[in-house]
C-alpha positions as CSV (number, residue, x, y, z in Angstrom):
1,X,-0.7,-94.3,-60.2
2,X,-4.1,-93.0,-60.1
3,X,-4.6,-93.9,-56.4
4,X,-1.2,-91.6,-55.6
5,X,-2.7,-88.5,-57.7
6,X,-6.0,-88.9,-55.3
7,X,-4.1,-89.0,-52.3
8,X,-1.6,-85.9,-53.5
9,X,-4.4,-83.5,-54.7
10,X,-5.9,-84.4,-51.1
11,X,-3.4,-83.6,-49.4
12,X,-3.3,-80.0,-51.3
13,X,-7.0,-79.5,-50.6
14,X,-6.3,-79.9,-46.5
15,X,-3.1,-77.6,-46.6
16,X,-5.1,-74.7,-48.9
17,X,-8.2,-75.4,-46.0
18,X,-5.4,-75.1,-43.1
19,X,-4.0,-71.5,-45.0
20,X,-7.3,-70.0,-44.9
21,X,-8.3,-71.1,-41.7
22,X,-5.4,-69.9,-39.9
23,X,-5.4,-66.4,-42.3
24,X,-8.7,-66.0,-40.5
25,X,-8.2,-66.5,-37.3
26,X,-5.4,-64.5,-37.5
27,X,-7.3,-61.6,-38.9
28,X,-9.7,-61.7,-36.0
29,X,-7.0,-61.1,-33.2
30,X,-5.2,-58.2,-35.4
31,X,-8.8,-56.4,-35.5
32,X,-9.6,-57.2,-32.0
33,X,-6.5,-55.6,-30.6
34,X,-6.7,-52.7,-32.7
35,X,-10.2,-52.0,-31.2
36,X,-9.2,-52.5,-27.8
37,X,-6.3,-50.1,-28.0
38,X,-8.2,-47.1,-29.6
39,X,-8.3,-44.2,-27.6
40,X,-12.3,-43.1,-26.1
41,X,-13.0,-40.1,-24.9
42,X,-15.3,-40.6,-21.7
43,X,-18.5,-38.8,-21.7
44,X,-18.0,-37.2,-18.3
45,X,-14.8,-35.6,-19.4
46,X,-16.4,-34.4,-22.8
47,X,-19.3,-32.7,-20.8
48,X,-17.1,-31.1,-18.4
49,X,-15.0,-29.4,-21.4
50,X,-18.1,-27.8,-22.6
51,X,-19.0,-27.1,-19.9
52,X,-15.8,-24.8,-18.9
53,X,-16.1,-23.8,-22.8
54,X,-19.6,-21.9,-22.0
55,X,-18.3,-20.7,-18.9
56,X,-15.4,-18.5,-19.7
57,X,-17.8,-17.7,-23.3
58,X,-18.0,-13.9,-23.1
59,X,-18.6,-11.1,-25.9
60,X,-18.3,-7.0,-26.3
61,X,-22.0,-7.9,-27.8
62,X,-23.0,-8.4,-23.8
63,X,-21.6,-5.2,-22.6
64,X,-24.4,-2.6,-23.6
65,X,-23.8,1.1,-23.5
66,X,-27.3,2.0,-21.7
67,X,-26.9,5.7,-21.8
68,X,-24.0,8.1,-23.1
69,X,-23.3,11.5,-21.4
70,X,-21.1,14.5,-22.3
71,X,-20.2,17.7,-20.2
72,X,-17.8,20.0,-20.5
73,X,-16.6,22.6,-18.1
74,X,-13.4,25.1,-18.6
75,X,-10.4,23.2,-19.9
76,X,-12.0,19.4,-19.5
77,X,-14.3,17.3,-22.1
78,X,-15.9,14.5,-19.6
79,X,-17.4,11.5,-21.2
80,X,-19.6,9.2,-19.1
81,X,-20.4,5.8,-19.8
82,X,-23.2,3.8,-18.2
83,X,-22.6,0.1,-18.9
84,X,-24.7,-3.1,-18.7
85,X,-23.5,-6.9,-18.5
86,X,-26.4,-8.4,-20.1
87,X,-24.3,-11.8,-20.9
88,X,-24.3,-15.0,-18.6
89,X,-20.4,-14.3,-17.2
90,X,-18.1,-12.3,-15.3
91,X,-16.4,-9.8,-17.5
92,X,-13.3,-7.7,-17.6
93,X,-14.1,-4.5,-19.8
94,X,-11.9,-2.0,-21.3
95,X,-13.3,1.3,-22.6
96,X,-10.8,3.6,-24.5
97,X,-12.2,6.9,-25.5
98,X,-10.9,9.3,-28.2
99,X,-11.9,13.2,-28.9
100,X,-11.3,14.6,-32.2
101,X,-10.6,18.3,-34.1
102,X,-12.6,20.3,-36.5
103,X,-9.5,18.7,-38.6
104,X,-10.8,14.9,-37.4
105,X,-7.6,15.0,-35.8
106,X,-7.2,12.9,-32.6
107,X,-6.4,15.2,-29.8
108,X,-7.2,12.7,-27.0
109,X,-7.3,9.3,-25.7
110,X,-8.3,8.1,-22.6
111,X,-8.5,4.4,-21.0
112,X,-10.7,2.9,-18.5
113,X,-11.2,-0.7,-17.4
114,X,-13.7,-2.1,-15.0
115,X,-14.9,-5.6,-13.6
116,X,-18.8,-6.0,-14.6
117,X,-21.1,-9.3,-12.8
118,X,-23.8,-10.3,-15.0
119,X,-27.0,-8.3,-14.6
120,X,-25.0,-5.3,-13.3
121,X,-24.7,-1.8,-13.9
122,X,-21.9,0.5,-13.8
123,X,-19.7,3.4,-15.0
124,X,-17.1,4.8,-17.0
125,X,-15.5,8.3,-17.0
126,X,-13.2,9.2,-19.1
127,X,-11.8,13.0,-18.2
128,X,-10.2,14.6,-21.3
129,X,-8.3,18.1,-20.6
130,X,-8.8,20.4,-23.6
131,X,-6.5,23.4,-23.0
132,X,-6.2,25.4,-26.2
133,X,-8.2,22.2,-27.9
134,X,-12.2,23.0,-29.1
135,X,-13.3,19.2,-29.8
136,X,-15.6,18.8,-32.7
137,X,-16.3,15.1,-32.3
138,X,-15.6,12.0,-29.7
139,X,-15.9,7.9,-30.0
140,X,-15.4,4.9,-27.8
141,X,-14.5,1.4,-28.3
142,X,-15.3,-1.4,-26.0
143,X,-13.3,-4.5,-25.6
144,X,-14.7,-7.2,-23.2
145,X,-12.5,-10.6,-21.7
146,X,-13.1,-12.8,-18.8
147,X,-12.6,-11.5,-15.5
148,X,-9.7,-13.7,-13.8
149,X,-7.8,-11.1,-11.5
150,X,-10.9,-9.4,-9.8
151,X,-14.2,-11.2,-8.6
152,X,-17.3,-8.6,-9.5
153,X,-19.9,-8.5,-7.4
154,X,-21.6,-5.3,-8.2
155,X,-25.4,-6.3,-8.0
156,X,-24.7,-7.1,-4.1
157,X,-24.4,-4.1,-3.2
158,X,-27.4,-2.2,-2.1
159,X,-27.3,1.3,-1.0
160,X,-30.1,4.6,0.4
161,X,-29.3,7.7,-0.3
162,X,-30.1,11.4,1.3
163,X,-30.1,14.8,0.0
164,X,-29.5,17.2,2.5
165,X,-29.2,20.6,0.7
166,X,-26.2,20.3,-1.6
167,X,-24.8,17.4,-0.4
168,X,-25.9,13.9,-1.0
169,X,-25.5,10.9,2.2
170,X,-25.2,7.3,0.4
171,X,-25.1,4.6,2.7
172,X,-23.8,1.3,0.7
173,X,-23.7,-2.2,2.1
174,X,-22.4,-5.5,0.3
175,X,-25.1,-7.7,1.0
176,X,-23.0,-9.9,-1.2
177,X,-21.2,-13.5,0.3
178,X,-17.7,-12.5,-0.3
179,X,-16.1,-9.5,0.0
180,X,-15.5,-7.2,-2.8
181,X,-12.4,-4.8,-3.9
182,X,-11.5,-1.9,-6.0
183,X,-15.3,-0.9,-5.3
184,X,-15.6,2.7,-6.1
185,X,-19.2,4.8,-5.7
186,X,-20.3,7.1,-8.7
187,X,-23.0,9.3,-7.5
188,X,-24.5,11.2,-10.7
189,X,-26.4,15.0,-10.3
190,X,-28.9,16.1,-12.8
191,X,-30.8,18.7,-13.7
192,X,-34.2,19.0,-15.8
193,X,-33.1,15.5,-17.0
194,X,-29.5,16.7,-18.1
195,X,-26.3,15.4,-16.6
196,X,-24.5,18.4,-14.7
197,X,-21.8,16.6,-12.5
198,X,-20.6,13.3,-11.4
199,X,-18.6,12.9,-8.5
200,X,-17.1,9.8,-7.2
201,X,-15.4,8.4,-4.6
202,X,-13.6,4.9,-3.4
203,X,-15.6,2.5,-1.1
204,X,-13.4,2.9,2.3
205,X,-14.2,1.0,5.4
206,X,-12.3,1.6,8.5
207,X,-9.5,2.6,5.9
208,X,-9.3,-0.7,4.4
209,X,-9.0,-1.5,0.6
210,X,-11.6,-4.1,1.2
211,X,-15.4,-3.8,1.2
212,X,-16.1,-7.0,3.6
213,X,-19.2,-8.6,3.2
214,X,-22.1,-7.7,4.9
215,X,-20.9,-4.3,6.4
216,X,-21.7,-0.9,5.5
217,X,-20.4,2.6,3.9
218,X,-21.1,6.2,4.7
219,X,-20.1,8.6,2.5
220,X,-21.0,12.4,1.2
221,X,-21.2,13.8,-1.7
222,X,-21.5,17.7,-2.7
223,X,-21.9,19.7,-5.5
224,X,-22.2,23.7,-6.6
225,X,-24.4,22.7,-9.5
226,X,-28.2,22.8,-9.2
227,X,-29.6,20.0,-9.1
228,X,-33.0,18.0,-9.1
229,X,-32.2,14.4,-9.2
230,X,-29.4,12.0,-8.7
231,X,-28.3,8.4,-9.6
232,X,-25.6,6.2,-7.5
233,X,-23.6,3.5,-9.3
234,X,-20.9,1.9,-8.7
235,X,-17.8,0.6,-10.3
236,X,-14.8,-2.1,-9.6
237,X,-11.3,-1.9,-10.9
238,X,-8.0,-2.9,-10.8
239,X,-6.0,-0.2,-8.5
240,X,-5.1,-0.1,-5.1
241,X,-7.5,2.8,-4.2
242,X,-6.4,5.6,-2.3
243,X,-7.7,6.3,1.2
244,X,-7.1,10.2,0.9
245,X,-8.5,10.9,-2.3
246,X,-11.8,12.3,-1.8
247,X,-13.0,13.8,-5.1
């Protein structure tokens, strides 16, 4: 009776062995599989993310507003603008400008967007007419996004100027490889430091929209103000410009 109980409680020991033997074996292949089907993300593709991330990064804190000019003549309040891209991207900047009452009434708004390179320069003006309005006070806001529609290309254009009595010669060539449109020249006329006119003017060549690379512009500019010094800058936007507007 004895030697059956012996035999009996060994053959309980070997199944209990064979449970937990098999429980962790079994365990083994459950966690292995579950490793091997957990989703990586491959260092390559999480560099070039970032990498797009800080590309298309831009801020209204990289627009700077490196001087502000106001002039008024008859019926029209003129506000001008001269703008800086001191950020790392291409940028798409929209300037909307608002003149106010003695009441701090808003009698005008005005909207301007331009396409800004980084490094570059360029130029706002925002033309209010006053007619039976005297403006008190003015303000701007600046909104900045990624440039998508229009490739800027700004500081590739190079330019010498002459003054020939009233009128001023700029000669402007996009030194630039790829050529540029919506390029408009800005070419500013002062006077014992102030700001008396600014007259501007689309970049036309051979009455084509487009300023191809590595060809140049002649064009004049005149004004009746007296003058002592001038400043050329130029801008890019969004409209078709005109070929028969010569302002």
């Amino acid at each position: 009776m004895k030697k059956k109980n012996g035999i009996i409680i060994a053959l309980c020991v070997v199944v209990v062995a064979l449970i937990v033997v098999l429980a962790f074996v079994l365990g083994r292949s459950t966690s292995k599989e579950a490793t091997t089907n957990a989703p990586t993300i491959a260092p390559t593709q999480a560099t070039q993310t970032a990498a797009q991330t800080a590309k298309s990064d831009v801020s209204s804190s990289d627009i700077k507003v490196v001087k502000k000019y106001v002039t008024v003549e008859n019926d029209d309040y003129n506000m001008v603008l001269v703008l800086e891209n001191t950020g790392k991207a291409d940028a798409a900047v929209a300037v909307v400008g608002k003149i106010f009452d003695g009441a701090n009434a808003n009698v005008g708004t005005e909207r301007e967007s331009i396409f800004m390179d980084p490094g570059s320069q360029s130029v706002v003006c925002l033309d209010f007419d006053t007619e039976g309005i005297k403006v008190k006070d003015d303000d701007y806001k600046i909104s900045v996004a990624s440039a998508t529609s229009v490739k800027p290309g700004l500081k590739n254009i190079t330019y010498k100027k002459k003054t020939v009595g009233n009128i001023v010669k700029v000669t402007s060539k996009n030194e630039g490889d790829f050529d540029l449109k919506g390029v408009e020249t800005h070419v500013l006329f002062y006077d014992n430091g102030e700001l008396v006119d600014i007259e501007s003017e689309d970049m036309i060549e051979n009455d084509s929209e487009i300023f191809t690379k590595g060809t140049k512009v002649i064009q004049s500019f005149d004004t009746r103000e007296q003058f002592d010094k001038v400043k050329v800058y130029y801008s890019q936007d969004q409209e078709q410009p005109d070929a028969e507007d010569d302002d």
